[in-house]
C-alpha positions as CSV (number, residue, x, y, z in Angstrom):
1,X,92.2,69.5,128.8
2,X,90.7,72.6,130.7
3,X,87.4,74.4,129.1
4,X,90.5,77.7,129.3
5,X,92.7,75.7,127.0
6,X,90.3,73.9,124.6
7,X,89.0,76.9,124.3
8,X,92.0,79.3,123.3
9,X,93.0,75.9,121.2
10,X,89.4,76.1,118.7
11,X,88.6,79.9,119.4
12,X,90.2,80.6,116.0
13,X,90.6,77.6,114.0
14,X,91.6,74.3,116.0
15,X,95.6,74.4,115.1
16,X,98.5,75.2,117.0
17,X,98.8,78.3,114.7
18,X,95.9,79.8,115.1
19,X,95.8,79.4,118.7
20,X,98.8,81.3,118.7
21,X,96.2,83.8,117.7
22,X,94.5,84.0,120.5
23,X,96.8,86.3,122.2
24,X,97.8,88.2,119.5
25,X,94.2,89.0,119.5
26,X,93.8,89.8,123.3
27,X,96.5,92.2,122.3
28,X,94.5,93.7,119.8
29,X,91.9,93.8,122.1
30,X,93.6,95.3,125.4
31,X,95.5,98.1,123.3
32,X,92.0,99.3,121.9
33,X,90.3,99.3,124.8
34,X,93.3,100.7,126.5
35,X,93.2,103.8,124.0
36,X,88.9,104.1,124.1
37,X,89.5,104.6,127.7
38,X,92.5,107.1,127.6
39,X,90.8,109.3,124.4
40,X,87.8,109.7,126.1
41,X,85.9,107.0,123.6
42,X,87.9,108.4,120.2
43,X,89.2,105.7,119.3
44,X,86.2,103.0,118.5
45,X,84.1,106.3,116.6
46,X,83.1,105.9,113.2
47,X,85.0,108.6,111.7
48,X,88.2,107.4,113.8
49,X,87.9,103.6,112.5
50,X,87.1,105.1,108.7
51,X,90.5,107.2,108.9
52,X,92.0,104.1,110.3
53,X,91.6,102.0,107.6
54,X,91.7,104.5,105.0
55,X,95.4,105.4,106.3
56,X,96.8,101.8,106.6
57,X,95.5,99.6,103.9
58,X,98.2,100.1,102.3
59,X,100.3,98.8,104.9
60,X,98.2,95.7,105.5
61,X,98.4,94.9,101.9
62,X,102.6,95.1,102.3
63,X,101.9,93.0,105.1
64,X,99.6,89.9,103.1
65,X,102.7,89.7,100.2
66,X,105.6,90.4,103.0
67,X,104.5,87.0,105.3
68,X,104.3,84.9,102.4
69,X,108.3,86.4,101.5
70,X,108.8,86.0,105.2
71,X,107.3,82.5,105.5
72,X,109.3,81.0,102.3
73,X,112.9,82.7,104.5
74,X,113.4,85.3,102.6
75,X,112.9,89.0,103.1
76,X,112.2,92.2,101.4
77,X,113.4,95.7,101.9
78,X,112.5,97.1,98.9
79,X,108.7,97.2,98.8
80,X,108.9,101.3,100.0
81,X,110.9,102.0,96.7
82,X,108.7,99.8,94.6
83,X,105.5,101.4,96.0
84,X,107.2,105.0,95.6
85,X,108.5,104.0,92.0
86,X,105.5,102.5,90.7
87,X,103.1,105.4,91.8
88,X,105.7,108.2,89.7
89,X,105.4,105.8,87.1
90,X,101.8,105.7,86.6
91,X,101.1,109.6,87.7
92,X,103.0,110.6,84.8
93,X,101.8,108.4,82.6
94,X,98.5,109.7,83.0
95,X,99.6,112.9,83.4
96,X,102.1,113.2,80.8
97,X,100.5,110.5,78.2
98,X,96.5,111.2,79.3
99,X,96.4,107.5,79.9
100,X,92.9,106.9,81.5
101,X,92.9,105.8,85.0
102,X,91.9,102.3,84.6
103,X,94.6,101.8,82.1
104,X,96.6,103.2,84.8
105,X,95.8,100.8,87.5
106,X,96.6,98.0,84.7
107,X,100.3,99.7,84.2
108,X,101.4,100.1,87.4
109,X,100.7,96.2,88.4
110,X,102.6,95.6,85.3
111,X,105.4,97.7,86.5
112,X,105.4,95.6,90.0
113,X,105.0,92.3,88.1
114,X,108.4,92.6,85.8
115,X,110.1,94.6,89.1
116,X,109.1,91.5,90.8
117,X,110.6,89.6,88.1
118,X,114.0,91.1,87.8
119,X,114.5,90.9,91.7
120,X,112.5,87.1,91.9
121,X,115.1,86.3,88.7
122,X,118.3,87.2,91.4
123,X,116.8,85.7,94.0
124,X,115.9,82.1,92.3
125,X,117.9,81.6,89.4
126,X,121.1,83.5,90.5
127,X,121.5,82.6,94.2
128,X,121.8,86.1,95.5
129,X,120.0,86.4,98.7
130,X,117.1,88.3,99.0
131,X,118.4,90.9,101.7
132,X,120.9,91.9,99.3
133,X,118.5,92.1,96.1
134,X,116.4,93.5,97.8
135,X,118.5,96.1,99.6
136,X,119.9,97.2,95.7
137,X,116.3,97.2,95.0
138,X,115.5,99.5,97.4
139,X,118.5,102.1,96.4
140,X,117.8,101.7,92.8
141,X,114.0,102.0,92.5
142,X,114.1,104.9,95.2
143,X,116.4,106.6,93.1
144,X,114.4,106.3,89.9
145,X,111.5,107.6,91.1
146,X,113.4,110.8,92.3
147,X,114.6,110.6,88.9
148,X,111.4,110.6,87.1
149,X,109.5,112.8,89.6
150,X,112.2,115.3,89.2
151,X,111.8,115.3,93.3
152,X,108.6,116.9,92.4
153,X,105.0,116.3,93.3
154,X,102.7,114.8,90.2
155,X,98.9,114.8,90.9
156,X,96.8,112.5,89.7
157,X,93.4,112.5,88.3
158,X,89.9,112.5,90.3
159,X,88.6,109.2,89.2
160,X,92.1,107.2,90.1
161,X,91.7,108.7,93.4
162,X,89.0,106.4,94.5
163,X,91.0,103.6,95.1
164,X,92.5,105.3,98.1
165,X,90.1,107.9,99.0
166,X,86.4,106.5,97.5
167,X,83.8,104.9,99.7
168,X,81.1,103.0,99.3
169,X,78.7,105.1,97.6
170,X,74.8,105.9,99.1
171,X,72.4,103.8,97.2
172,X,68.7,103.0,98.2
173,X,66.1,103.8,100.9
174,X,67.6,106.9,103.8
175,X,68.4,103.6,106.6
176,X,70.5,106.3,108.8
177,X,73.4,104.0,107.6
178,X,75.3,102.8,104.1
179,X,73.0,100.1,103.0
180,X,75.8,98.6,101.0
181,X,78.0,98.3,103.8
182,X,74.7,96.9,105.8
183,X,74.6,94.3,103.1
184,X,78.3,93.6,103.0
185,X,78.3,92.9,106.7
186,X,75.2,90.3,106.4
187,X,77.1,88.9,103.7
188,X,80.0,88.0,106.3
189,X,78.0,87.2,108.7
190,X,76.4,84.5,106.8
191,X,79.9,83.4,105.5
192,X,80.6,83.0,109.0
193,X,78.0,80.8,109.8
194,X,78.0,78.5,106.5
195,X,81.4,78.3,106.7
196,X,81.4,77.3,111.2
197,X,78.8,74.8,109.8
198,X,80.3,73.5,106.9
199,X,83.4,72.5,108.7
200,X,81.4,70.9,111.6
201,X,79.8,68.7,108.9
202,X,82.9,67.9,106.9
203,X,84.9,66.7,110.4
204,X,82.0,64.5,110.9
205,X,82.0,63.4,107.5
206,X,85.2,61.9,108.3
207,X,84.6,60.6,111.8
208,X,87.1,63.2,113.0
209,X,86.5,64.8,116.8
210,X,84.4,67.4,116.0
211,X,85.0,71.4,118.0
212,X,82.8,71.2,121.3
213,X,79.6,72.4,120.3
214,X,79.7,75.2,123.3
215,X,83.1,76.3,121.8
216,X,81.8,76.7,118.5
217,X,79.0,78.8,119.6
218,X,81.0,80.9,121.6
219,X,83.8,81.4,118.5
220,X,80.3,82.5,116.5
221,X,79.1,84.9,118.8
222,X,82.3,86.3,119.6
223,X,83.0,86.6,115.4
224,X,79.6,87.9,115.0
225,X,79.4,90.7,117.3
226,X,82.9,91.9,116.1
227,X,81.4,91.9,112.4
228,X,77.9,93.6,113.6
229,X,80.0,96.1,115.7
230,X,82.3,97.1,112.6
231,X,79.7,97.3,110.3
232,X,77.3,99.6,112.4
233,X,80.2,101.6,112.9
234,X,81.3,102.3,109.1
235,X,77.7,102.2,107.9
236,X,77.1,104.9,110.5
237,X,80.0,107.4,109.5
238,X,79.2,111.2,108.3
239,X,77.1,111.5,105.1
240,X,79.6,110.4,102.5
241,X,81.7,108.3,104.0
242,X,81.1,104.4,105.1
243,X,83.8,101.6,104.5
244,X,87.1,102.8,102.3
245,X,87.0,101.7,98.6
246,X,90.8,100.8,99.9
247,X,89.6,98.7,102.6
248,X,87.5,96.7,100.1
249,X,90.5,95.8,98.1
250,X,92.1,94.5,101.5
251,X,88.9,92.7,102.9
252,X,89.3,90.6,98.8
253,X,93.2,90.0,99.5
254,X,93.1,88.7,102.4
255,X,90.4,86.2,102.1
256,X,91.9,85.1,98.4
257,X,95.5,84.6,99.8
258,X,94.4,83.0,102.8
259,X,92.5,80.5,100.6
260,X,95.2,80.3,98.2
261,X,98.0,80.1,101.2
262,X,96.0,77.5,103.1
263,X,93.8,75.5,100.7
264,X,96.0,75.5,97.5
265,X,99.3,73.0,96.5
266,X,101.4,76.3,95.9
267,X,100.6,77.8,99.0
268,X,101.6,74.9,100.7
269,X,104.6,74.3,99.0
270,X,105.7,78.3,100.0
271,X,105.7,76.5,103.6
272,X,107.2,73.6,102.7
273,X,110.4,75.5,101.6
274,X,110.0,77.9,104.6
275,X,110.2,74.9,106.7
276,X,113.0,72.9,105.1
277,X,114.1,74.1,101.9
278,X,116.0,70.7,101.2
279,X,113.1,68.3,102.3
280,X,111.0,70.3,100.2
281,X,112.9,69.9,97.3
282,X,113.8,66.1,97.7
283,X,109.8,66.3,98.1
284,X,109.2,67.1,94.4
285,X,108.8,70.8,95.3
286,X,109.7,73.4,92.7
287,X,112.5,75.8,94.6
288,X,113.3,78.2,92.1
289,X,109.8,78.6,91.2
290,X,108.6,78.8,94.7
291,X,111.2,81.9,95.6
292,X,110.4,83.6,92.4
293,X,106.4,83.4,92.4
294,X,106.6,85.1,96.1
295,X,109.4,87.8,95.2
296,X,107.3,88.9,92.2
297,X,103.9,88.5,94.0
298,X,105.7,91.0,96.6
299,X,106.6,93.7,94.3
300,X,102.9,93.3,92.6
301,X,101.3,94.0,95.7
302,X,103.8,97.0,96.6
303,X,102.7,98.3,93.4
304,X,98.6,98.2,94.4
305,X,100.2,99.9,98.3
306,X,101.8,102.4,96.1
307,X,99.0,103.2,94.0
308,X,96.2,103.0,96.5
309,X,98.7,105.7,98.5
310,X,98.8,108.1,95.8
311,X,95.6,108.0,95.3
312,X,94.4,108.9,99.0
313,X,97.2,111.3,98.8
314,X,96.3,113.0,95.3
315,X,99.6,113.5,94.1
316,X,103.1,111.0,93.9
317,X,106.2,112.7,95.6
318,X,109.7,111.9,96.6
319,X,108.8,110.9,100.2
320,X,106.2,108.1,99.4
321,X,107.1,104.7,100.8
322,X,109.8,105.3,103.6
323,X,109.9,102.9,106.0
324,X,107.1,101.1,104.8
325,X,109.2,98.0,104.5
326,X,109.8,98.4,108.3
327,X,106.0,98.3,108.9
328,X,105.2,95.5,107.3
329,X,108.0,93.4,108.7
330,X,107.0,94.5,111.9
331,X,103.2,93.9,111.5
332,X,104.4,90.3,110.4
333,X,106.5,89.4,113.6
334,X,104.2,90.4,115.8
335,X,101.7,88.4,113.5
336,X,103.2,85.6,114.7
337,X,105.8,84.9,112.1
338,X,108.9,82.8,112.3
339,X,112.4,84.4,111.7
340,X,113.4,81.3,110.3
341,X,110.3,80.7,107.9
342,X,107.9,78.2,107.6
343,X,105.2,79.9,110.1
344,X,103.2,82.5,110.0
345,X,99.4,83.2,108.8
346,X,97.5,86.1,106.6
347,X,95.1,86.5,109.5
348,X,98.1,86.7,111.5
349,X,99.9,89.2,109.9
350,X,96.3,91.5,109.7
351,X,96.5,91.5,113.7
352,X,99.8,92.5,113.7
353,X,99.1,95.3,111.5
354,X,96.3,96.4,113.2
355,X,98.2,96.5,116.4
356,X,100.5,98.8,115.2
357,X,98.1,100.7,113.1
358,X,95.7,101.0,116.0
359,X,98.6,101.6,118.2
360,X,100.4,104.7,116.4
361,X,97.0,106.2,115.8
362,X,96.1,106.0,119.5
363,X,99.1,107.7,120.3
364,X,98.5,110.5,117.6
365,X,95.2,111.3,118.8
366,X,96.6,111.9,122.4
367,X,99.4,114.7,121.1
368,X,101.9,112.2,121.5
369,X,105.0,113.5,119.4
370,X,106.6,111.4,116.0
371,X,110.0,110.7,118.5
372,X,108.3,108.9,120.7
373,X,105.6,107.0,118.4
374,X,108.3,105.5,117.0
375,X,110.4,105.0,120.3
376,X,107.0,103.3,121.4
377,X,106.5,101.0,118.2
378,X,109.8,100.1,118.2
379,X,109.8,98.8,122.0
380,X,106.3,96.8,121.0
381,X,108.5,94.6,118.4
382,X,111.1,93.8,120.6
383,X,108.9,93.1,123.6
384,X,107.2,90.9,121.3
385,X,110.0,88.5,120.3
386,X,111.4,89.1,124.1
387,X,108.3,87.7,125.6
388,X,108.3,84.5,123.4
389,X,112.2,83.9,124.4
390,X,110.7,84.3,127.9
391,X,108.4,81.8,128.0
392,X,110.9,79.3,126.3
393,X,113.2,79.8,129.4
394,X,109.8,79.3,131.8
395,X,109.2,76.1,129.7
396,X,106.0,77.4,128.5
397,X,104.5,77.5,124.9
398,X,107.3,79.6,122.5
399,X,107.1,80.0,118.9
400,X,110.9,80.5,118.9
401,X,111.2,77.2,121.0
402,X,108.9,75.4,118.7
403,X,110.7,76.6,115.3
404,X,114.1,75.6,117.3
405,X,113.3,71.9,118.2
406,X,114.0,70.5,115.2
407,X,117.4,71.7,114.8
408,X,118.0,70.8,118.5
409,X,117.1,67.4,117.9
410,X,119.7,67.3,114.5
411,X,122.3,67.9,117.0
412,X,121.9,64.7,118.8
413,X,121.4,62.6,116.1
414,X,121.3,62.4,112.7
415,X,118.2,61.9,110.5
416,X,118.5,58.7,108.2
417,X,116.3,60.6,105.6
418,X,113.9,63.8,104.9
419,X,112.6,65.0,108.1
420,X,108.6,64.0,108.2
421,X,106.7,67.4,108.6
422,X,104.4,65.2,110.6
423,X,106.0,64.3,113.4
424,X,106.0,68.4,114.5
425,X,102.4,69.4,115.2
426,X,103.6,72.8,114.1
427,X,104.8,71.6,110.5
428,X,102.2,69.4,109.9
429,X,100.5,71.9,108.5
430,X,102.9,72.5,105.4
431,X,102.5,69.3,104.1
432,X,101.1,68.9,100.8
């Protein structure tokens, strides 16, 4: 094996799916520095990244709940509605009802939870597919929350706004920076560490081959200069500003559903039924269960999207939520995602969004119209499924290939029992 592919291999993790990774990254990478070259350095400012993250969370957040949907093979189109429906809800609630805002935050997950219900009660229990739950979802809830708004804006109150337009606040000694988001970026970098050592020592534990230790020092340094570079940069924003209250929320998602995707029984079993709904459930898996946990946990995290939205936005109106449903999908394909389920990462689906989130705000700072931002994002989606059929035909590495050899090989033969995830490197990993 070349130092090149060991290398892109281990960068990110030392599986097939996080290699994958690797180039979704250099992506990430060449359409920033792309765009800090073409704004004349806007793009990788302070008060340019703020606004960034500030503007998108909420689409990230679609994104963490939508690759889970995604990965079990299943889809949602109704997570604008929800979001949309949700925030009415709770505006005029505290509004109408002078519900404090804490109280607020508590309704509006509840709303998500038993919308998440109703549509994960179709889905599991019923047998109704989740495009076309989702797709009456999406009518229905978009439709009540015209009804309740009255098509009208309702504002919120100050203190609710904080989810979505709060920052870290200014606390100690005048540093020239946010010291709380100077301590929040030592934290992670001494996560990053402990956690690069603690997984050297466990592979040893158990006479595994351990990561080349020049690999491992070069996935640190890369890690921790991108952590030292973003927290320099939102420590160092305008007085007032420093990392998004919103991007806080995100930075706690995705690190709990990656654990709980990655490390727990139930996460593996929502890959396990992506994979092969039938082995999976010969396996002892719980189907129904499965397909309703990750329809509900969907509409729960619309809800926080939705609320987070209003908030930055001070008011719930008629428009909230179009197309987010479109975003997330998107950010999740080009996360890395399988159309057919079973594959896909959180950390994944992040990139993706950022690629898109990073892209459309590139192209907004250069004047470049709505018509064509969205001409633009939707050629970056197809290009990105169009290059992986590509390499297929070259008889290179393909995540479409590699998702389709198993059915390929059902053609020629036929399996004498349940397909062993093992004997596919890329389903290995959805064993439990």
């Amino acid at each position: 094996m070349s130092r090149i592919t060991e290398l892109q291999k281990n960068l990110f993790g030392g599986t097939t799916s996080n290699a994958r990774q690797f180039g979704m990254i250099s992506t990430l990478v060449a359409i920033v520095l792309l765009f800090q070259i073409w704004t004349g350095g806007l793009t990788l400012t302070s008060g340019n990244l703020i606004a960034v993250v500030s503007q998108y969370s909420y689409i990230l957040i679609l994104a963490i709940g939508m690759l889970m949907v995604i990965v079990a093979g299943h889809i949602d189109l109704s997570v604008g509605s929800v979001a949309a429906f949700t925030g009415i809800v709770v505006a005029k609630a505290m509004q109408e009802y002078s519900l404090p805002w804490p109280v607020g935050i508590l309704l509006g997950l509840a709303v998500g939870a038993a919308i998440g219900a109703w549509q994960g009660f179709w889905v599991a229990y019923v047998g109704v597919p989740a495009f076309i739950v989702t797709l009456a979802g999406m009518l229905l809830f978009r439709g009540g929350n015209q009804y309740i708004g009255n098509a009208d804006t309702v504002p919120v109150p100050t203190g609710f706004r904080d989810i979505g337009a709060g920052f870290l606040p200014e606390v100690g000694p005048d540093t020239g920076y946010n010291n709380l988001t100077l301590l929040l970026g030592l934290a992670a970098c001494l996560g990053v560490v402990w956690r690069e050592w603690t997984a050297r020592q466990t592979r040893r534990d158990m006479n595994a081959d351990a990561t080349p230790l020049w690999v491992s020092g070069i996935r640190l340094a890369v890690m921790l200069g991108v952590i030292v570079f973003a927290t320099l940069r939102f420590a160092g924003g305008r007085i007032g500003t420093s990392l998004p209250i919103s991007g806080i929320i995100l930075i706690v998602l995705v690190l709990a559903y990656s654990y709980y995707t990655r490390n727990t029984i139930g996460g593996r079993h929502i890959y396990a039924v992506g994979g092969n709904a039938r082995a999976a459930e010969l396996s002892g898996v719980k189907l129904r269960q499965v397909n309703f946990l990750v329809m509900m946990n969907m509409s729960v995290l619309a809800a926080l999207a939705g609320m987070i939205f209003v908030a930055r936005s001070s008011a719930s109106g008629p428009q909230d939520g179009l197309s987010w449903e479109l975003d997330a999908i998107a950010a999740v394909f080009i996360g890395g995602a399988a159309v057919s389920g079973g594959l896909g990462t959180i950390s994944g689906s992040i990139v993706g969004g950022l690629v898109m989130a990073l892209l459309n705000n590139g192209l907004q700072l250069e004047g470049v119209g709505s018509d064509m931002v969205q001409i633009i994002k939707g050629l970056v989606l197809l290009l990105a499924v169009a290059f992986d059929v590509y390499s297929k035909k070259q008889g290179r590495f393909s995540i479409i290939g590699t998702l389709m050899r198993p059915f390929h090989r059902n053609e020629t033969a036929t399996p004498v029992g349940p397909p062993n995830p093992a004997s596919d490197p890329d389903k290995a990993q959805v064993a439990s």
